[in-house]
matplotlib code that plots the C-alpha trace (Angstrom):
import matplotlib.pyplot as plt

x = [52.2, 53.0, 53.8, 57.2, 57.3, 57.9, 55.3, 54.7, 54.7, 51.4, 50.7, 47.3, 46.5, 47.2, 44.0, 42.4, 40.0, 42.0, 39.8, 41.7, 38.0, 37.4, 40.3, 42.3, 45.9, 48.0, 51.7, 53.7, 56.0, 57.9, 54.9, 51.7, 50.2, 48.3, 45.1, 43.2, 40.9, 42.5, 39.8, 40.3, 43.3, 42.9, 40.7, 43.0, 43.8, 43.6, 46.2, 46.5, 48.9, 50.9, 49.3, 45.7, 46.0, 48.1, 44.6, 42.6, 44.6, 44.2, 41.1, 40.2, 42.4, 39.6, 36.8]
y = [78.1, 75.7, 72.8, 72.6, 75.0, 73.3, 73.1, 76.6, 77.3, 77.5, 79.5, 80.3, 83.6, 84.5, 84.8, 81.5, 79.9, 77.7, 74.9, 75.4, 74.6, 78.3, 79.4, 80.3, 79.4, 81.7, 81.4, 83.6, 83.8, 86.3, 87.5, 86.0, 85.5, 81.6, 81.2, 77.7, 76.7, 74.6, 72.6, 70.7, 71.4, 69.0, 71.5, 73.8, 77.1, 80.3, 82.8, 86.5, 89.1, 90.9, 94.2, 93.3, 91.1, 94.2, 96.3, 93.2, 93.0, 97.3, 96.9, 94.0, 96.1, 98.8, 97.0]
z = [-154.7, -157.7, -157.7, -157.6, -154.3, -150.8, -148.9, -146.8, -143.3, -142.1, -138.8, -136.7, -135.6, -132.0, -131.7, -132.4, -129.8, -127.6, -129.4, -132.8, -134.2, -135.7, -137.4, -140.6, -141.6, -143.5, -144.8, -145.9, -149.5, -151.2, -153.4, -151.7, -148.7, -148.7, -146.5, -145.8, -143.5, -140.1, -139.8, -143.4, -144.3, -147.6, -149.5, -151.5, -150.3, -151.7, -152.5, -152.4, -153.2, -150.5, -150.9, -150.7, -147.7, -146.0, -147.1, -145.5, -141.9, -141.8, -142.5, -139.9, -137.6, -137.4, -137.1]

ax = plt.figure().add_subplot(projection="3d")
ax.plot(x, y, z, "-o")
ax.set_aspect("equal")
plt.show()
């Protein structure tokens, strides 16, 4: 995201701990998906394009 963006719409997975201590947030943009870590949300995220985290969640999904 640049800096000029608004600021994105983070969401937890469904299946975070009901603590909220062990989790990831993603949001979602046109061309990337954005991932940070919920428990510090200050340190910067990272970004990755829509194809490679669609390879990552098929992958997870098998596991």
């Amino acid at each position: 995201m640049n800096a000029n963006a608004t600021e994105p719409a983070w969401f937890k997975s469904s299946y975070s701990g009901s603590q909220g201590d062990s989790c990831v947030e993603v949001a979602v943009s046109e061309l990337a998906i954005c991932v940070r870590d919920s428990k510090d949300v200050t340190r910067p995220h990272f970004v990755v394009g829509r194809e490679v985290w669609s390879r990552f969640v098929g992958f997870a999904a098998e596991v």
